[in-house]
N, C-alpha and C positions, 0 to 999 in steps of 0.2 A: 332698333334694339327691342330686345323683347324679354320674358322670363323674368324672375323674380328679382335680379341684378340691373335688368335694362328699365327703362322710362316710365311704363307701367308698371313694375314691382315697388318704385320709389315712389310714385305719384300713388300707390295702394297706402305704401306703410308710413306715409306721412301727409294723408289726406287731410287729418282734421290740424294740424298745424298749417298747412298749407292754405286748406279754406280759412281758417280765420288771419291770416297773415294778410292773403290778399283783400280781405275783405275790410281790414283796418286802413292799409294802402286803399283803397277808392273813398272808404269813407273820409281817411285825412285828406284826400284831393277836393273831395265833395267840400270840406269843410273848409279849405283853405279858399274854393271860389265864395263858395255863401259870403264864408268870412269877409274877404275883400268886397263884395258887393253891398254888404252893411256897414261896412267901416266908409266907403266912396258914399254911399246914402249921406253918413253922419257928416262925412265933412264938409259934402254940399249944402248941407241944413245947417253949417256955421259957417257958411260961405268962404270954404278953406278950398287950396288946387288937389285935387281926386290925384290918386297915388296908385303905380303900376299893381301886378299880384306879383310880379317879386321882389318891390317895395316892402308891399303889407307881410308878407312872407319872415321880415324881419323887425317885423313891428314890435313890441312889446305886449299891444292888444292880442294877434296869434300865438304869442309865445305862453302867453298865459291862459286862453283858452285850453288849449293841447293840453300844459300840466296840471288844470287845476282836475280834468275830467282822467288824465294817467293816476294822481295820487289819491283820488278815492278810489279805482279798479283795487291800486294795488294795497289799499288798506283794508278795501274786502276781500281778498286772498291773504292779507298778512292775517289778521284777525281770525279769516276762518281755520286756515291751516294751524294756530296755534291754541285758541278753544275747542278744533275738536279733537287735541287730544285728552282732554278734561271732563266738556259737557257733551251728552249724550241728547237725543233724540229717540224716545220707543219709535219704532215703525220706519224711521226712515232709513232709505240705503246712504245719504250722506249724513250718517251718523256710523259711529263704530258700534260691533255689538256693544251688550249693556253689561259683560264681564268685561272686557275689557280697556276702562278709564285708564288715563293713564300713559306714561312712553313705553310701559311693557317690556317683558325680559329680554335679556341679548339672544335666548333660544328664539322667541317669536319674529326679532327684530334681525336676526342673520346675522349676527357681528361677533366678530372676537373668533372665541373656537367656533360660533354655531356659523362661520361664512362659507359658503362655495364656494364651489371654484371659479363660478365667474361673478361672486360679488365683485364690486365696486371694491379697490385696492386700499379705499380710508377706510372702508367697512372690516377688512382684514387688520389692521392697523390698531394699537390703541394710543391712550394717554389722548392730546390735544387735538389731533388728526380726529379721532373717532367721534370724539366728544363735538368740531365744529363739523365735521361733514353728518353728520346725526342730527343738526336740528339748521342745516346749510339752505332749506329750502326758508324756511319764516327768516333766515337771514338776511336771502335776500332779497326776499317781498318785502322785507321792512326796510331798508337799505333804500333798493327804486321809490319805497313809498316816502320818507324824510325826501330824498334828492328833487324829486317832485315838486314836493308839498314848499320845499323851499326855494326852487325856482317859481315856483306861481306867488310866493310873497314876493319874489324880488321883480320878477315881473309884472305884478298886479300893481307895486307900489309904484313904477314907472308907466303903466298903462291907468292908474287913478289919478296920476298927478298930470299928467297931460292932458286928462279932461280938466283939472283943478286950475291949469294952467291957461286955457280957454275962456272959461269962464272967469277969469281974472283974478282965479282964488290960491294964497301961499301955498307952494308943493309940503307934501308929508313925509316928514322920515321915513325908514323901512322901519325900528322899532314904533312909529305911531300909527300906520299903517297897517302892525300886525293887532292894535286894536279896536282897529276902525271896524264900525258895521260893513263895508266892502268888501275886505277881506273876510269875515267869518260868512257873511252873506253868498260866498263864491263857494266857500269851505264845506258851508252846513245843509247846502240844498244837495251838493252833493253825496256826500256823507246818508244822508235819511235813504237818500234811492237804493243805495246800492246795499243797506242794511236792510231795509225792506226786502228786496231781492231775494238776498240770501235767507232770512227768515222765510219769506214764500215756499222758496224751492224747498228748506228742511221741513218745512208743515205739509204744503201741499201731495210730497211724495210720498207719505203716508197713508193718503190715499188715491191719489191716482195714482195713473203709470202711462209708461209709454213704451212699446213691444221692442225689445231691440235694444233698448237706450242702456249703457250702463248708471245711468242716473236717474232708473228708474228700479223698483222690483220688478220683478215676474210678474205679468200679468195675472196671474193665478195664488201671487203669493199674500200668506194673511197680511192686511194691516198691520198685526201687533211684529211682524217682522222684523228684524233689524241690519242694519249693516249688510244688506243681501242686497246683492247686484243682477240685473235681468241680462 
């Protein structure tokens, strides 16, 4: 198959979801071997029987790694997609310009009379339709990120008390567990990275760039630029 329709037009117009898709798939492979290879360490170091990898696959310990690292991703996509439509950024292309704070009129925003023809069918739409499919993305970046955050409590607290339980010590609620230094300790290291992160990129792309990149300006374009895309 060939042309726009065949193997290479799909592998064109859905490269970058593609490349990050598979790249998370080797990474979770990568990480489900490490994983079992440190958890087989730990248990030989309390002289317990070493456990298959699709044993540990459904361990509590992997199940709570994976969430606690998915519900910071997605609290730094919740949190950004809903401060920027508020806080600005001079100079940077992930900021919006600096008139426009704000969700901005239904003319800017293509909805109601200002929709085309091939808007989105909620975008044409109003009353409750318009209103959730208008802010459907922080919906469900918040949404993934709760479901997360509350699978790594419920699996943190069965992956803490199994070591508690080793060591000869009483298991912990899931309420006493959501106040234990282990869970926030899981919570907050991750949290800082991934805020860090996104503060980098909104500073640093002010002034550099990268040719090509939409997440970057124009090579040529001023610093004090804003919301311009290369």
């Amino acid at each position: 198959m060939s042309g726009r329709g065949g193997v290479r037009g799909f592998l064109r117009d859905n490269g970058l979801g593609l490349f990050f898709t598979i790249g998370f798939l080797l990474a979770l492979v990568g990480q489900a071997i490490a994983g079992h290879a440190d958890f087989n360490n730990q248990l030989a170091a309390d002289q317990l029987q070493q456990i298959s990898l699709g044993a540990y696959l459904t361990t509590s310990d992997f199940a709570v790694d994976v969430s606690e690292n998915w519900q910071s991703e997605y609290l730094q996509f919740f949190l950004y997609v809903g401060v920027t439509v508020w806080l600005l950024q001079r100079g940077s292309p992930e900021s919006k310009e600096l008139h426009k704070a704000g969700t901005e009129s239904d003319k800017e925003q293509l909805v109601g009379a200002y929709a085309k023809e091939d808007s989105p069918r909620w975008a044409k739409a109003g009353g409750w339709r318009r209103a959730v499919y208008s802010h459907s993305l922080l919906l469900v970046m918040g949404a993934v990120f709760l479901l997360s955050w509350l699978v790594q409590s419920i699996t943190g607290t069965a992956a803490y008390n199994e070591q508690r339980l080793r060591q000869l010590q009483a298991p912990l609620s899931w309420t006493d567990y959501l106040g234990a230094a282990d869970f926030w300790n899981r919570t907050l290291q991750n949290w800082q990275s991934e805020l860090l992160a996104v503060a980098s990129m909104a500073v640093l792309s002010v002034y550099l760039r990268q040719r090509g990149s939409p997440e970057s300006k124009p090579v040529g374009a001023a610093h004090g630029a804003t919301g311009v895309e290369g």
